[in-house]
C-alpha positions in Angstrom: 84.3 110.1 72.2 86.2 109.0 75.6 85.8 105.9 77.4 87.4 106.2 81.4 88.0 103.5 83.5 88.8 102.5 87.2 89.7 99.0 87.8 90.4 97.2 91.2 90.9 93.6 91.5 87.3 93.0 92.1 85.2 95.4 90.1 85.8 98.3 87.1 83.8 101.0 86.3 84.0 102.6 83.2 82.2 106.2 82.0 81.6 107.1 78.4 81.5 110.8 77.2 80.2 111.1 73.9 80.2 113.4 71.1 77.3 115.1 72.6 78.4 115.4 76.0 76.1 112.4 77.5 77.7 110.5 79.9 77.0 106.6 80.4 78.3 104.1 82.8 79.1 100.4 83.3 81.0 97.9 85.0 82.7 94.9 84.6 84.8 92.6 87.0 88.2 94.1 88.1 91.0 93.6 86.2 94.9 93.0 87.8 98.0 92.7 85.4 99.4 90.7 88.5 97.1 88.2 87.3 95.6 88.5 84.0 97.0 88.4 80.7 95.8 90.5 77.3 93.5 87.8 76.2 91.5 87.4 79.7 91.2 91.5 79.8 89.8 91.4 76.1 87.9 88.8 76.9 86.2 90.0 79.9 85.4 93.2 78.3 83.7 91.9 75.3 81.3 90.1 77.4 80.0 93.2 78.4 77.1 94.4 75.8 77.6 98.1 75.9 81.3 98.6 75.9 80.6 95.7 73.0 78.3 98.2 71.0 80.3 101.5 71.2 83.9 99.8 70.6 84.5 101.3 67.3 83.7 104.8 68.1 86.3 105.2 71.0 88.8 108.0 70.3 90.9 108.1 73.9 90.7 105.5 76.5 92.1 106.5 80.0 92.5 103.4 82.1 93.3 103.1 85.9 93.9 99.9 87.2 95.4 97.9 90.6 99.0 96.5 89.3 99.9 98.7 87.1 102.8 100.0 89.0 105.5 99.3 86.0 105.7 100.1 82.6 106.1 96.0 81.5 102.8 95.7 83.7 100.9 98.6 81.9 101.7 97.5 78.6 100.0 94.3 79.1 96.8 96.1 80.1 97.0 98.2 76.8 97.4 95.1 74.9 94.4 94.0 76.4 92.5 97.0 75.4 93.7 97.4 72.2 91.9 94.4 70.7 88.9 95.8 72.0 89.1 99.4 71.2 91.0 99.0 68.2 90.9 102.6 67.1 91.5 104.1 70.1 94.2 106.1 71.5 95.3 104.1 75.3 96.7 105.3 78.3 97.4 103.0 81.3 97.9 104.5 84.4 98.4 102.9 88.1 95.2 103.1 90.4 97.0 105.4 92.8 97.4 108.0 90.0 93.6 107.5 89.3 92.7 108.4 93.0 95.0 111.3 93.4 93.9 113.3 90.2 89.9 112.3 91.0 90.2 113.5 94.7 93.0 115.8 95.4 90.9 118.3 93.0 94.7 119.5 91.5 96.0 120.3 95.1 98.3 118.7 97.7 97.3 116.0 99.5 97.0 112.1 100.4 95.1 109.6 98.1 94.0 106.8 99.7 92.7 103.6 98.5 90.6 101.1 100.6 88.6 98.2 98.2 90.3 95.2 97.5 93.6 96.1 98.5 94.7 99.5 100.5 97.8 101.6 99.3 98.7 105.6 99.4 100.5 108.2 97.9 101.0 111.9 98.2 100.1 114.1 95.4 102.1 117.6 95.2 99.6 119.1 92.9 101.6 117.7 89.7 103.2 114.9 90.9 102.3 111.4 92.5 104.6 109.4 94.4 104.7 106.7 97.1 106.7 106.4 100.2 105.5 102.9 101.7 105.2 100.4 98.8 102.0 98.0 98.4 102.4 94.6 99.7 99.6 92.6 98.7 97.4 90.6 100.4 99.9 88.2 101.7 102.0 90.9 103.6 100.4 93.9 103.1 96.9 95.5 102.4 95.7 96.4 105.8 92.3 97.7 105.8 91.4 96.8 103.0 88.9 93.6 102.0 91.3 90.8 101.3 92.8 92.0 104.9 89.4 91.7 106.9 88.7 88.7 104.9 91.7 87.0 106.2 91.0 88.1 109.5 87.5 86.2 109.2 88.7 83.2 108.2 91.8 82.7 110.4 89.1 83.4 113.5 86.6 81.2 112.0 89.2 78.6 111.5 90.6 79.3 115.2 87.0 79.9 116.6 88.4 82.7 118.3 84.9 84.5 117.2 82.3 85.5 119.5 79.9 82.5 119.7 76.9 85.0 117.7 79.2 85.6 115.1 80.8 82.4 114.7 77.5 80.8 114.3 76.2 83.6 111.3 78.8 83.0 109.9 79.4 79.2 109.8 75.3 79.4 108.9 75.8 82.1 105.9 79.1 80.1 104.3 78.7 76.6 105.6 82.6 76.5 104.6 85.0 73.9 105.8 88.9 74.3 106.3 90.1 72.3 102.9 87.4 74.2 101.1 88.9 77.8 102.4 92.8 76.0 102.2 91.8 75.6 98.5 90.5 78.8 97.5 93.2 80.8 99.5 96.3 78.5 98.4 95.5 76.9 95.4 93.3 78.7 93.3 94.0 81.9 91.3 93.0 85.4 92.9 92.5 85.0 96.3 92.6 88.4 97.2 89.4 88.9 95.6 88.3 85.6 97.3 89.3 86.9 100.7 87.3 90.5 100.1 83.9 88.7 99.3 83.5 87.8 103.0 83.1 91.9 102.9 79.6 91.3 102.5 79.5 89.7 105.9 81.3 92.5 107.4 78.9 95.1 106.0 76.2 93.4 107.5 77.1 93.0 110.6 78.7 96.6 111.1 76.8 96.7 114.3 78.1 94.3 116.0 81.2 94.5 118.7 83.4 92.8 117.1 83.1 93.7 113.6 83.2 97.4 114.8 86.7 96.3 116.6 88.2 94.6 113.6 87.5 97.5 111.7 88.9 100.1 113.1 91.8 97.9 114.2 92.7 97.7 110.1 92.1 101.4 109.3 94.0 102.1 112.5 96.6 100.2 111.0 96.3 101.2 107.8 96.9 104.8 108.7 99.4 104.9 110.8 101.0 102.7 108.3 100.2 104.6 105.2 99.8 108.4 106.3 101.2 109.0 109.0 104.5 108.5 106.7 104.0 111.4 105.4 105.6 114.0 107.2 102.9 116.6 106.2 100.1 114.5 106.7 98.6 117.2 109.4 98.6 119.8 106.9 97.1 118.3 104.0 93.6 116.6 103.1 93.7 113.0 103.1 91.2 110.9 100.6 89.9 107.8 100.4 88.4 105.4 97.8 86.9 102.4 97.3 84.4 100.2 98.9 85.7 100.0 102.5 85.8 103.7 102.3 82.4 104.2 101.7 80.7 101.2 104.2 82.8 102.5 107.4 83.0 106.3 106.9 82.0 107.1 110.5 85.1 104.8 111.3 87.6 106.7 108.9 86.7 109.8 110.6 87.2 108.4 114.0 90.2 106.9 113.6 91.7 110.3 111.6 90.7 112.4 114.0 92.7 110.2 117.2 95.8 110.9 114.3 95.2 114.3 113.7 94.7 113.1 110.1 92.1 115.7 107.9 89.7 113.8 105.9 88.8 115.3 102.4 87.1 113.6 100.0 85.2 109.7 100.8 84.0 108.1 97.6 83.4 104.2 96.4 83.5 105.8 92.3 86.3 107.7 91.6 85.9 107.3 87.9 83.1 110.6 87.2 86.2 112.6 89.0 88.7 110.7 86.5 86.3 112.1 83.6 86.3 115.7 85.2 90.3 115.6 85.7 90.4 114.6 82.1 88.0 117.2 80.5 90.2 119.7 82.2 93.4 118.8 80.9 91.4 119.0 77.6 92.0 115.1 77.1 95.5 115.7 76.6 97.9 112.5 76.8 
Protein backbone atom coordinates (compact mmCIF):
# COMPACT_ATOMS: atom_id res chain seq x y z
CA UNK A 1 0.00 0.00 0.00
CA UNK A 2 1.26 3.61 -1.07
CA UNK A 3 0.36 6.80 0.39
CA UNK A 4 1.33 10.06 -2.20
CA UNK A 5 1.42 13.42 -1.27
CA UNK A 6 1.59 17.09 -2.57
CA UNK A 7 2.11 19.71 -0.13
CA UNK A 8 2.07 23.58 -0.64
CA UNK A 9 2.28 25.96 2.08
CA UNK A 10 -1.36 26.16 2.32
CA UNK A 11 -3.02 22.84 1.54
CA UNK A 12 -1.71 18.89 0.98
CA UNK A 13 -3.38 16.39 -0.71
CA UNK A 14 -2.58 12.99 -0.25
CA UNK A 15 -3.86 9.65 -2.48
CA UNK A 16 -3.86 6.18 -1.14
CA UNK A 17 -3.50 3.08 -3.40
CA UNK A 18 -4.25 0.02 -1.74
CA UNK A 19 -3.63 -3.51 -2.01
CA UNK A 20 -6.58 -3.80 -4.19
CA UNK A 21 -6.03 -1.07 -6.46
CA UNK A 22 -8.74 1.49 -4.78
CA UNK A 23 -7.66 4.78 -4.65
CA UNK A 24 -8.77 7.31 -1.74
CA UNK A 25 -7.98 10.89 -1.13
CA UNK A 26 -7.58 13.52 1.62
CA UNK A 27 -6.16 16.63 2.57
CA UNK A 28 -4.70 18.30 5.20
CA UNK A 29 -3.15 21.97 5.67
CA UNK A 30 0.10 22.56 3.72
CA UNK A 31 3.20 21.76 5.13
CA UNK A 32 6.67 23.99 4.68
CA UNK A 33 10.08 22.83 6.23
CA UNK A 34 10.83 26.70 5.99
CA UNK A 35 8.53 26.74 8.84
CA UNK A 36 7.54 23.73 10.53
CA UNK A 37 9.42 21.35 12.49
CA UNK A 38 8.99 17.25 12.76
CA UNK A 39 6.68 17.46 15.64
CA UNK A 40 4.13 20.23 14.00
CA UNK A 41 4.09 17.85 10.59
CA UNK A 42 3.29 14.74 12.80
CA UNK A 43 1.04 16.53 14.61
CA UNK A 44 -0.98 17.95 11.93
CA UNK A 45 -1.17 14.67 10.19
CA UNK A 46 -2.59 12.76 13.09
CA UNK A 47 -5.37 15.07 13.31
CA UNK A 48 -6.60 13.89 10.21
CA UNK A 49 -8.91 10.63 10.83
CA UNK A 50 -8.20 8.66 7.75
CA UNK A 51 -4.48 9.01 7.31
CA UNK A 52 -4.97 8.25 11.36
CA UNK A 53 -6.71 4.81 10.52
CA UNK A 54 -4.53 3.44 7.65
CA UNK A 55 -1.00 4.55 9.32
CA UNK A 56 0.21 1.09 10.03
CA UNK A 57 -0.45 -0.40 6.66
CA UNK A 58 1.68 2.14 4.63
CA UNK A 59 4.55 0.34 2.72
CA UNK A 60 6.08 3.54 0.53
CA UNK A 61 5.31 7.07 1.09
CA UNK A 62 6.18 9.61 -1.76
CA UNK A 63 6.01 13.13 -0.45
CA UNK A 64 6.28 16.45 -2.41
CA UNK A 65 6.40 19.43 -0.55
CA UNK A 66 7.21 23.52 -0.99
CA UNK A 67 10.81 23.97 0.88
CA UNK A 68 12.18 21.02 0.30
CA UNK A 69 14.89 22.31 -1.89
CA UNK A 70 17.88 20.77 0.31
CA UNK A 71 18.67 17.61 1.73
CA UNK A 72 18.95 19.12 5.62
CA UNK A 73 15.31 20.54 4.71
CA UNK A 74 13.98 17.05 3.40
CA UNK A 75 15.17 15.23 6.16
CA UNK A 76 13.17 17.17 8.58
CA UNK A 77 9.93 16.41 6.61
CA UNK A 78 10.79 12.59 6.76
CA UNK A 79 11.30 12.95 10.42
CA UNK A 80 7.95 14.27 10.47
CA UNK A 81 6.53 11.42 8.60
CA UNK A 82 8.22 8.81 10.19
CA UNK A 83 6.43 9.07 13.49
CA UNK A 84 3.40 8.76 11.71
CA UNK A 85 4.03 6.05 9.17
CA UNK A 86 6.28 4.20 11.19
CA UNK A 87 6.61 1.27 8.89
CA UNK A 88 6.87 2.86 5.96
CA UNK A 89 9.51 3.36 3.50
CA UNK A 90 9.89 7.71 2.83
CA UNK A 91 10.92 9.71 0.12
CA UNK A 92 10.97 13.45 0.23
CA UNK A 93 11.13 15.23 -2.82
CA UNK A 94 10.88 19.19 -3.69
CA UNK A 95 7.43 20.37 -5.05
CA UNK A 96 9.01 21.31 -8.36
CA UNK A 97 10.06 17.64 -8.87
CA UNK A 98 6.39 16.71 -7.97
CA UNK A 99 5.02 18.98 -10.82
CA UNK A 100 7.50 18.01 -13.50
CA UNK A 101 6.97 14.19 -13.24
CA UNK A 102 2.83 14.69 -12.77
CA UNK A 103 2.76 16.99 -15.89
CA UNK A 104 5.52 16.69 -18.23
CA UNK A 105 4.01 12.95 -18.89
CA UNK A 106 8.14 11.77 -19.05
CA UNK A 107 8.90 14.45 -21.81
CA UNK A 108 10.64 17.84 -22.07
CA UNK A 109 9.24 20.60 -20.86
CA UNK A 110 8.49 23.54 -18.23
CA UNK A 111 6.77 22.78 -14.81
CA UNK A 112 5.19 25.53 -13.50
CA UNK A 113 3.84 26.21 -10.14
CA UNK A 114 1.20 28.91 -9.25
CA UNK A 115 -0.61 28.36 -5.46
CA UNK A 116 0.94 29.80 -2.63
CA UNK A 117 4.04 30.66 -4.04
CA UNK A 118 5.10 30.47 -8.01
CA UNK A 119 8.55 28.80 -9.11
CA UNK A 120 9.72 26.70 -12.39
CA UNK A 121 11.99 24.29 -13.69
CA UNK A 122 12.72 22.50 -16.88
CA UNK A 123 12.40 18.92 -17.03
CA UNK A 124 14.67 17.07 -19.83
CA UNK A 125 12.74 13.91 -19.63
CA UNK A 126 15.04 12.50 -16.73
CA UNK A 127 16.23 15.35 -15.14
CA UNK A 128 14.77 18.50 -13.23
CA UNK A 129 16.66 21.58 -12.76
CA UNK A 130 16.10 25.30 -12.06
CA UNK A 131 17.61 28.29 -13.64
CA UNK A 132 15.90 31.25 -11.68
CA UNK A 133 15.79 30.32 -7.98
CA UNK A 134 12.51 30.86 -5.65
CA UNK A 135 12.45 33.93 -3.74
CA UNK A 136 9.71 33.78 -1.38
CA UNK A 137 7.10 35.94 -0.80
CA UNK A 138 9.15 38.76 0.41
CA UNK A 139 11.22 39.09 -2.89
CA UNK A 140 9.90 36.75 -5.04
CA UNK A 141 6.68 34.65 -5.91
CA UNK A 142 5.12 36.66 -8.59
CA UNK A 143 1.84 35.32 -9.56
CA UNK A 144 1.33 33.48 -7.13
CA UNK A 145 -1.27 34.08 -3.98
CA UNK A 146 0.98 35.55 -1.29
CA UNK A 147 2.07 37.97 -4.37
CA UNK A 148 -1.64 39.20 -5.21
CA UNK A 149 -2.25 39.16 -1.61
CA UNK A 150 0.37 41.67 -1.03
CA UNK A 151 -0.72 43.59 -3.79
CA UNK A 152 -4.30 43.86 -2.05
CA UNK A 153 -3.19 44.97 0.90
CA UNK A 154 -0.59 47.55 -0.01
CA UNK A 155 -3.60 49.21 -2.28
CA UNK A 156 -6.02 48.82 0.39
CA UNK A 157 -3.62 50.29 2.79
CA UNK A 158 -2.71 53.12 -0.01
CA UNK A 159 -6.39 53.30 -1.19
CA UNK A 160 -5.07 53.30 -4.53
CA UNK A 161 -8.17 50.76 -5.23
CA UNK A 162 -10.98 51.60 -7.37
CA UNK A 163 -13.69 53.12 -4.99
CA UNK A 164 -16.08 49.56 -5.79
CA UNK A 165 -13.38 47.53 -4.83
CA UNK A 166 -12.07 49.31 -2.01
CA UNK A 167 -15.37 49.35 -0.42
CA UNK A 168 -15.96 45.16 -0.96
CA UNK A 169 -13.23 44.79 0.36
CA UNK A 170 -13.00 47.03 3.50
CA UNK A 171 -16.85 45.43 3.94
CA UNK A 172 -15.69 41.57 3.47
CA UNK A 173 -12.35 42.02 5.96
CA UNK A 174 -13.21 45.02 8.07
CA UNK A 175 -9.21 44.90 8.67
CA UNK A 176 -7.30 47.79 9.99
CA UNK A 177 -3.45 48.66 9.30
CA UNK A 178 -1.90 47.22 12.88
CA UNK A 179 -4.14 44.19 12.43
CA UNK A 180 -2.61 43.44 8.76
CA UNK A 181 1.13 44.94 10.21
CA UNK A 182 0.68 42.07 12.67
CA UNK A 183 -0.27 39.28 10.71
CA UNK A 184 2.32 40.17 7.89
CA UNK A 185 5.34 41.08 10.32
CA UNK A 186 4.86 39.49 13.40
CA UNK A 187 3.11 36.36 13.13
CA UNK A 188 4.43 33.08 11.71
CA UNK A 189 3.42 32.19 7.96
CA UNK A 190 2.43 34.99 6.29
CA UNK A 191 2.68 33.89 3.03
CA UNK A 192 -0.17 31.76 3.62
CA UNK A 193 -1.76 34.76 5.31
CA UNK A 194 -1.21 36.94 2.32
CA UNK A 195 -2.77 34.11 -0.28
CA UNK A 196 -6.14 33.87 1.75
CA UNK A 197 -7.23 37.27 0.28
CA UNK A 198 -7.27 34.76 -2.98
CA UNK A 199 -10.70 34.21 -2.20
CA UNK A 200 -11.45 37.91 -2.83
CA UNK A 201 -9.65 37.74 -6.02
CA UNK A 202 -11.57 34.77 -7.26
CA UNK A 203 -14.63 36.40 -6.69
CA UNK A 204 -14.21 39.36 -8.18
CA UNK A 205 -12.42 37.94 -11.40
CA UNK A 206 -14.77 40.11 -13.28
CA UNK A 207 -13.90 43.11 -12.36
CA UNK A 208 -11.22 45.66 -14.21
CA UNK A 209 -9.01 45.66 -11.90
CA UNK A 210 -8.69 42.34 -10.63
CA UNK A 211 -8.48 41.21 -14.33
CA UNK A 212 -5.40 43.84 -14.50
CA UNK A 213 -3.59 42.69 -11.46
CA UNK A 214 -3.75 39.37 -12.73
CA UNK A 215 -2.43 39.22 -15.70
CA UNK A 216 0.18 41.83 -14.53
CA UNK A 217 1.61 38.84 -12.07
CA UNK A 218 1.39 35.96 -14.63
CA UNK A 219 2.92 38.46 -17.05
CA UNK A 220 5.57 38.75 -14.68
CA UNK A 221 5.81 35.62 -13.64
CA UNK A 222 6.51 34.36 -17.15
CA UNK A 223 8.65 36.42 -18.46
CA UNK A 224 10.48 35.96 -15.27
CA UNK A 225 10.29 32.18 -15.01
CA UNK A 226 10.03 30.86 -18.67
CA UNK A 227 11.04 32.88 -20.82
CA UNK A 228 14.59 31.91 -19.09
CA UNK A 229 14.56 29.09 -20.70
CA UNK A 230 16.11 29.32 -23.89
CA UNK A 231 13.79 26.64 -25.38
CA UNK A 232 10.81 27.72 -23.86
CA UNK A 233 9.11 28.06 -27.60
CA UNK A 234 9.66 24.59 -28.37
CA UNK A 235 8.56 22.85 -25.39
CA UNK A 236 5.08 22.54 -23.45
CA UNK A 237 4.91 24.61 -20.41
CA UNK A 238 2.66 23.41 -17.33
CA UNK A 239 1.15 24.82 -14.57
CA UNK A 240 -0.17 23.82 -11.09
CA UNK A 241 -1.85 24.92 -8.35
CA UNK A 242 -4.74 27.00 -7.44
CA UNK A 243 -4.00 30.23 -9.37
CA UNK A 244 -3.50 27.97 -12.26
CA UNK A 245 -6.76 26.66 -12.32
CA UNK A 246 -9.00 30.05 -11.25
CA UNK A 247 -7.33 32.29 -14.17
CA UNK A 248 -6.77 29.75 -16.97
CA UNK A 249 -8.24 31.94 -19.67
CA UNK A 250 -5.49 34.44 -18.43
CA UNK A 251 -2.53 31.86 -18.60
CA UNK A 252 -3.43 31.30 -22.13
CA UNK A 253 -3.57 34.89 -22.91
CA UNK A 254 -0.66 35.97 -21.56
CA UNK A 255 1.38 32.63 -23.16
CA UNK A 256 0.27 33.18 -26.25
CA UNK A 257 1.56 37.36 -26.29
CA UNK A 258 5.07 35.13 -25.31
CA UNK A 259 4.91 32.64 -27.68
CA UNK A 260 4.81 30.30 -24.60
CA UNK A 261 2.79 26.69 -25.40
CA UNK A 262 0.56 25.77 -22.67
CA UNK A 263 0.38 21.92 -21.84
CA UNK A 264 -1.15 20.72 -19.02
CA UNK A 265 -3.37 23.23 -16.26
CA UNK A 266 -4.24 21.33 -13.11
CA UNK A 267 -5.05 22.60 -9.24
CA UNK A 268 -4.18 18.38 -8.12
CA UNK A 269 -1.12 17.16 -9.32
CA UNK A 270 -1.05 14.40 -6.90
CA UNK A 271 -3.40 11.49 -9.10
CA UNK A 272 -0.43 12.28 -11.81
CA UNK A 273 2.18 11.81 -8.92
CA UNK A 274 0.43 8.22 -8.30
CA UNK A 275 0.46 7.48 -12.10
CA UNK A 276 4.29 8.59 -12.48
CA UNK A 277 4.87 6.30 -9.50
CA UNK A 278 2.93 3.15 -10.68
CA UNK A 279 5.06 3.42 -13.76
CA UNK A 280 8.39 3.45 -12.38
CA UNK A 281 6.87 0.32 -10.52
CA UNK A 282 7.27 2.29 -7.04
CA UNK A 283 10.84 2.19 -7.36
CA UNK A 284 12.90 4.52 -4.89
Amino acid sequence: MILVADSGSTKCDWMFLDSNGNKSETSTIGFNPFFHDEKFISNEIAKNEFLNLIKEDIGKVYFYCAGGSSDELREKVRKGLKLVFSNAEIKVDHDLDGAAHATCNGLPGIACILGTGSNSCFFDGEIVSEKIPALGHILGDEGSGSWFGRILLRDFLYERMPADIYALFKKRFALEKNEIFRSVYMKPNANVYLASFMHFVSDNRDKVYIKNMVREGLHEFMSIHVCCYENYKDVSTHFVGSIALHFEKIIFDVANELEIKVGVITNKPVEGLLNYHLGKQLKF
